[in-house]
C-alpha positions as CSV (number, residue, x, y, z in Angstrom):
1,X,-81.0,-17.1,49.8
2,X,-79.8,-14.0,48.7
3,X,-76.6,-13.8,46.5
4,X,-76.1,-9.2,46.6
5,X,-72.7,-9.8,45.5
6,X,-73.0,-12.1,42.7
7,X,-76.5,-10.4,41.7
8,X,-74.2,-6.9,41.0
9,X,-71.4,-8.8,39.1
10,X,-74.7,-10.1,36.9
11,X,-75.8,-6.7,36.5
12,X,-72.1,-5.5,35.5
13,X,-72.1,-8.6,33.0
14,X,-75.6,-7.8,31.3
15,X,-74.6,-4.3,31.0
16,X,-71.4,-5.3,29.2
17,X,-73.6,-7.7,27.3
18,X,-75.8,-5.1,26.2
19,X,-73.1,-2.7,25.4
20,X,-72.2,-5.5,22.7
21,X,-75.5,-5.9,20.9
22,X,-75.5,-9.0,23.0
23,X,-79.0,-8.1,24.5
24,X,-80.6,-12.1,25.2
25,X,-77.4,-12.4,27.6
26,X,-78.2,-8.8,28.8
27,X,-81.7,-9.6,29.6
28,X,-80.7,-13.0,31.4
29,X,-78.2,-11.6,33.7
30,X,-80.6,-9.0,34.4
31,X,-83.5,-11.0,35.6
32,X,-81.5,-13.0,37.3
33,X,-79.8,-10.3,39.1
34,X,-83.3,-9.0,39.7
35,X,-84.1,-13.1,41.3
36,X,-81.3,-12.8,43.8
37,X,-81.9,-9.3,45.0
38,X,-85.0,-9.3,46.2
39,X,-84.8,-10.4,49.9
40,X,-81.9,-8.0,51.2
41,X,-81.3,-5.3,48.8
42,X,-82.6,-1.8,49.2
43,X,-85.2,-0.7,46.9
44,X,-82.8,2.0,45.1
45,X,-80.9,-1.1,44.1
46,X,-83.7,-3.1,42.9
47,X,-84.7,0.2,41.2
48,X,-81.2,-0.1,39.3
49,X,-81.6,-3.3,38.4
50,X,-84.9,-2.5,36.4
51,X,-84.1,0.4,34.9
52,X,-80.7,-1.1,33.5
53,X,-83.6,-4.3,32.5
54,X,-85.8,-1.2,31.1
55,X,-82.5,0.4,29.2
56,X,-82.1,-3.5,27.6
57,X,-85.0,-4.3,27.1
58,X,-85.4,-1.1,25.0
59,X,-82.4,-1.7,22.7
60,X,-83.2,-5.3,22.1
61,X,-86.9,-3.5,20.6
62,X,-89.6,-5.0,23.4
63,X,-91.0,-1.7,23.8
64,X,-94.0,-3.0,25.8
65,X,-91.5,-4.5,28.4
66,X,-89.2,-1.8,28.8
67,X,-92.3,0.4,29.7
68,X,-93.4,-2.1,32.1
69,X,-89.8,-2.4,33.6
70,X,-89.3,1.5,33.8
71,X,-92.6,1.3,36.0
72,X,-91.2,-1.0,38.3
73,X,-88.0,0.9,38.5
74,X,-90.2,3.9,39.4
75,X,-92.0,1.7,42.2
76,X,-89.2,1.2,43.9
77,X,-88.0,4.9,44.3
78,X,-89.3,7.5,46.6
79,X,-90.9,10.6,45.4
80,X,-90.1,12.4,48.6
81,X,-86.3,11.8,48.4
82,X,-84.6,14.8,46.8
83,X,-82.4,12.8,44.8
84,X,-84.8,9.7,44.3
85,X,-87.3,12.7,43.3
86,X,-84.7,13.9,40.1
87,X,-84.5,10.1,39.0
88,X,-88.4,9.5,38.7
89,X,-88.2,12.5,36.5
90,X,-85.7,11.2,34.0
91,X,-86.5,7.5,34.3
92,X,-90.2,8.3,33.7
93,X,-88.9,10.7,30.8
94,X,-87.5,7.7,29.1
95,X,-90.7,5.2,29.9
96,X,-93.1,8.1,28.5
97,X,-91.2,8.6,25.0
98,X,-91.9,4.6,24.4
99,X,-95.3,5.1,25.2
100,X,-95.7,8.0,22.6
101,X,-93.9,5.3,20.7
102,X,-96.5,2.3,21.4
103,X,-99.7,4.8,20.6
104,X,-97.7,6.3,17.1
């Protein structure tokens, strides 16, 4: 069953987390956020909900993961949305810096 409302107070709460070093919370409320979103939400949400994972994941130091979340976030986006188009650009910007990172 899907729980929307309760996945974007998790979401709020892991960014909080996160904002206080607190990233194994972060992470938690994140993929469980991620758990409860996935039979009603629309794919710009779910696209949130990785990228905040990504931006975690990324400050906790699992480099590898954070790529792998970015790509989902991308997934979830369309290219041929003019505003969906802008976020691609910047959320792949961040996922290609930890891949220069990963190959350094």
């Amino acid at each position: 069953m899907c729980k929307l409302g309760k996945a974007w107070d998790l979401n709020r709460e892991g960014m909080q987390a996160c904002n206080k070093g607190e990233f194994g919370k972060a992470e938690n409320n994140l993929r469980a956020a991620i758990e409860m979103s996935q039979c009603k939400s629309k794919k710009i949400h779910r696209a949130t909900l990785h990228n905040n994972l990504a931006v975690v994941l990324q400050m906790a130091g699992k480099v590898e993961e954070a790529v792998y979340a970015y790509d989902l976030a991308i997934g979830f986006l369309n290219a041929g949305h003019k505003g969906q188009a802008a976020l691609i650009e910047r959320i792949a910007s961040k996922r290609d810096e930890l891949k220069l990172k990963l190959a350094a």
